[in-house]
C-alpha positions in Angstrom: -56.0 -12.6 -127.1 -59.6 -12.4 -126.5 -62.1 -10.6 -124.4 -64.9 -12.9 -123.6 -68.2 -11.2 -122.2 -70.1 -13.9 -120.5 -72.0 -15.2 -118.2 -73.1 -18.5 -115.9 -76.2 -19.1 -118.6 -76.2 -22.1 -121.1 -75.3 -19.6 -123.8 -72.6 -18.4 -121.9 -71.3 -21.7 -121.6 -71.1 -22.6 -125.0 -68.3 -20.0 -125.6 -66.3 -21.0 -122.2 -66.6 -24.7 -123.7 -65.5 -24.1 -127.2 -62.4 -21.5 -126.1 -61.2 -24.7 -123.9 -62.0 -27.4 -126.6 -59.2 -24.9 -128.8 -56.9 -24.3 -126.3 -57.3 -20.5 -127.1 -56.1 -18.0 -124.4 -58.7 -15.7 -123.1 -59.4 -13.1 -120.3 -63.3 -14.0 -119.0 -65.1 -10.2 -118.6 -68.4 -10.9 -116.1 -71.5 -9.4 -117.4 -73.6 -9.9 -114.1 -77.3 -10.5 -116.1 -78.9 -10.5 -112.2 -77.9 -6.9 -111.9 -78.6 -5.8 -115.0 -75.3 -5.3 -116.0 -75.9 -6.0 -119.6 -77.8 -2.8 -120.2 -74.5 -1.0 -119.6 -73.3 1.2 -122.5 -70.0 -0.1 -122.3 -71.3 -3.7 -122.7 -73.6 -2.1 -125.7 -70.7 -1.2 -127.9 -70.0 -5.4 -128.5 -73.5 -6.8 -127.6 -76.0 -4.3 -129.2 -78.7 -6.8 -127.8 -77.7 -6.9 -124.4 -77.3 -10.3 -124.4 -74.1 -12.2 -123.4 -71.9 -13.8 -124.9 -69.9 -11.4 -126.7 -66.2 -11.7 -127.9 -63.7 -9.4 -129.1 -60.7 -11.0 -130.8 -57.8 -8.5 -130.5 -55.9 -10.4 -133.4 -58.4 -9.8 -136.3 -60.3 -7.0 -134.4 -63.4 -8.9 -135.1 -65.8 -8.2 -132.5 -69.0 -10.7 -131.8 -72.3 -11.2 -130.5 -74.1 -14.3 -131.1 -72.7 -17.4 -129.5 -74.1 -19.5 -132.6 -72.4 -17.1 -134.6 -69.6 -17.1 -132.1 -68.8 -21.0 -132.5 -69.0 -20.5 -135.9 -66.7 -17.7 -136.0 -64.0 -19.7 -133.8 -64.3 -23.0 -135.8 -63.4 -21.7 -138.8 -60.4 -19.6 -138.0 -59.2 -22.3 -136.1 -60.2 -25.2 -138.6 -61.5 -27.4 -136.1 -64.6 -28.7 -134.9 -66.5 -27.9 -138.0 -65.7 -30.7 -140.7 -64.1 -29.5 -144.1 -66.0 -32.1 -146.0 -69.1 -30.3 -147.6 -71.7 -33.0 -146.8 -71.1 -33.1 -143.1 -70.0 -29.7 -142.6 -73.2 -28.5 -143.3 -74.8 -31.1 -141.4 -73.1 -29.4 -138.3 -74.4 -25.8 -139.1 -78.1 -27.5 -139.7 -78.0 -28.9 -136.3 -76.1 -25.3 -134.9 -79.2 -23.8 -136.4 -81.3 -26.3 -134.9 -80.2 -25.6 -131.5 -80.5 -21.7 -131.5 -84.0 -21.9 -132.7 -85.6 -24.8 -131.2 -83.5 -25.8 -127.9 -82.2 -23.1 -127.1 -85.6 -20.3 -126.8 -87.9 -23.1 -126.4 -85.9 -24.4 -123.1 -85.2 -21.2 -122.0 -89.3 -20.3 -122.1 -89.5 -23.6 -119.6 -87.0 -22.4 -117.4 -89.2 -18.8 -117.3 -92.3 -20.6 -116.4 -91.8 -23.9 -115.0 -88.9 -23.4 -112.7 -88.5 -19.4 -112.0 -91.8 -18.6 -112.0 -94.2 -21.7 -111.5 -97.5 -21.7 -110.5 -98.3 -18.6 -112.4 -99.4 -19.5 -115.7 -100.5 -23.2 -116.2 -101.0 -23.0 -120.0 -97.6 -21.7 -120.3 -95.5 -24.4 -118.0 -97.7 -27.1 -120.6 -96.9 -25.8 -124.1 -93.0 -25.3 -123.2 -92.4 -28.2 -121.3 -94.2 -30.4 -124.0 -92.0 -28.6 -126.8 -88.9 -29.0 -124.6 -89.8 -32.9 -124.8 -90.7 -32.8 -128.3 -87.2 -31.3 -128.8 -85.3 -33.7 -126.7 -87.4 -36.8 -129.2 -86.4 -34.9 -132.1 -82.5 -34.9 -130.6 -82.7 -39.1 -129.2 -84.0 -40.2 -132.4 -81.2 -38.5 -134.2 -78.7 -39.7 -131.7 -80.1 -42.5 -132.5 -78.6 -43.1 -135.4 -75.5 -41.2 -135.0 -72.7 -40.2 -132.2 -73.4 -37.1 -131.8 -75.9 -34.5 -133.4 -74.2 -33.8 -136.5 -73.1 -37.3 -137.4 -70.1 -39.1 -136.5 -67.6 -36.5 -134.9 -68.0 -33.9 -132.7 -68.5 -30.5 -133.6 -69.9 -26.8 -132.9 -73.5 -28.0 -132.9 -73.0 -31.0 -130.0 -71.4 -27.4 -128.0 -74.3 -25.4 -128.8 -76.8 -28.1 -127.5 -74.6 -29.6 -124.4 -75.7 -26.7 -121.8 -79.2 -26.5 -122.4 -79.0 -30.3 -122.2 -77.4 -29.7 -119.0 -80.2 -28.0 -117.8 -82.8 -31.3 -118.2 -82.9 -30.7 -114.2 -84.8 -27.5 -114.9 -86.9 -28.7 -117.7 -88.8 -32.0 -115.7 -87.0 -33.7 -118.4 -86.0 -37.5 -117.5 -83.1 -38.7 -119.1 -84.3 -42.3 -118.6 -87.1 -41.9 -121.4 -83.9 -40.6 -124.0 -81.5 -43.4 -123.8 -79.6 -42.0 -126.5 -79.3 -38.6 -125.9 -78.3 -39.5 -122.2 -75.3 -41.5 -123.7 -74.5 -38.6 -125.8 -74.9 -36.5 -123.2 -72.2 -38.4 -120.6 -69.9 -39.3 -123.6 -69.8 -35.1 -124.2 -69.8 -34.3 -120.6 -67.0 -36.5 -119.5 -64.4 -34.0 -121.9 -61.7 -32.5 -119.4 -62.7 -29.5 -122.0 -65.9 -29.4 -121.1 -66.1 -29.6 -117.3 -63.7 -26.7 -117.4 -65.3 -24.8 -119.7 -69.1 -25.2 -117.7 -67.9 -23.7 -114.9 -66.1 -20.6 -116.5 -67.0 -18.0 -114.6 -67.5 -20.2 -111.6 -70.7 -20.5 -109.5 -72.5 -22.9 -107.7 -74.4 -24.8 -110.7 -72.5 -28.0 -111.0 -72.9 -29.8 -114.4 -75.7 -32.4 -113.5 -74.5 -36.3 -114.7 -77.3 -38.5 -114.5 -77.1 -42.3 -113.1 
């Protein structure tokens, strides 16, 4: 069994998605990041960074923070969605990597400044939001060329990336000028695995699907 430490944030969701995508049984602990509650010691002993997601997998007694390290962590104890072949299973932890240093602190500084707190820094809502479409260039041009992020299957990275994607709402991002990462996007988001797994815990952010 495993406890999952989580919360209704993109990183949050990666772990939610993934858990569903395996079929693995879990028990969803809500770390409530509005009211702080990821400061609390108990919390501390998993997540030393106060950041959700955390796991703790009561079979191996491995316990996790990280959700890059997290997917990672489930893929290969499962042996699925992470390739076995050398070539492309390092393709998929590139593009992982990619995602939890470009997307995934880059979009997150865009939804500081440009949607929770615009208006107060000008300079700030320009740099971010011009990164977060340099990033989503950098992913269309890729996608471009392949079915999803990694190449031709689909794997941890196109987890990592889906709920920051899902948050283009947030961003001022316009799917229409990233025709391929809005077909990727649909073709990942229309996964029964998926639309569970977004709204694990449940709230009132619906997973956006553009026309």
């Amino acid at each position: 069994m495993i406890d999952l430490y989580t919360w209704t944030t993109p990183n949050g969701r990666k772990i939610t998605i993934m858990l569903e995508e395996l079929g693995i049984p879990y028990t969803v602990h809500t770390i409530d990041i509005g009211k702080d509650e990821q400061f609390a010691p108990s919390f501390l002993k998993f997540a030393p960074n106060n950041r959700i997601p955390a796991i703790v997998d009561h079979e191996t007694g491995v316990q996790m923070m990280e959700s890059g390290a997290i997917l990672q962590y489930f893929a290969e104890k499962t042996g699925k969605l992470l390739p076995t072949d050398t070539k492309k299973r390092w393709a998929a932890i590139e593009w992982l990597n990619w995602q939890m240093g470009g997307p995934g602190p880059m979009l997150g500084q865009v939804h500081h400044f440009s949607f929770y707190n615009k208006g107060k820094s000008a300079y700030s809502e320009e740099r971010y939001e011009n990164e977060a479409k340099r990033l989503y260039g950098v992913a269309d041009r890729r996608l471009a060329e392949n079915e999803f992020i990694a190449g031709d299957e689909y794997t941890i990275a196109d987890i990592a990336l889906f709920p920051w994607f899902a948050r283009h709402d947030r961003q001022n991002v316009d799917f229409k000028n990233f025709p391929n990462v809005k077909r990727w996007y649909l073709t990942v988001a229309d996964r029964p695995a998926v639309q569970k797994g977004y709204n694990i815990p449940e709230s009132d952010q619906k997973m956006p699907i553009p026309e």
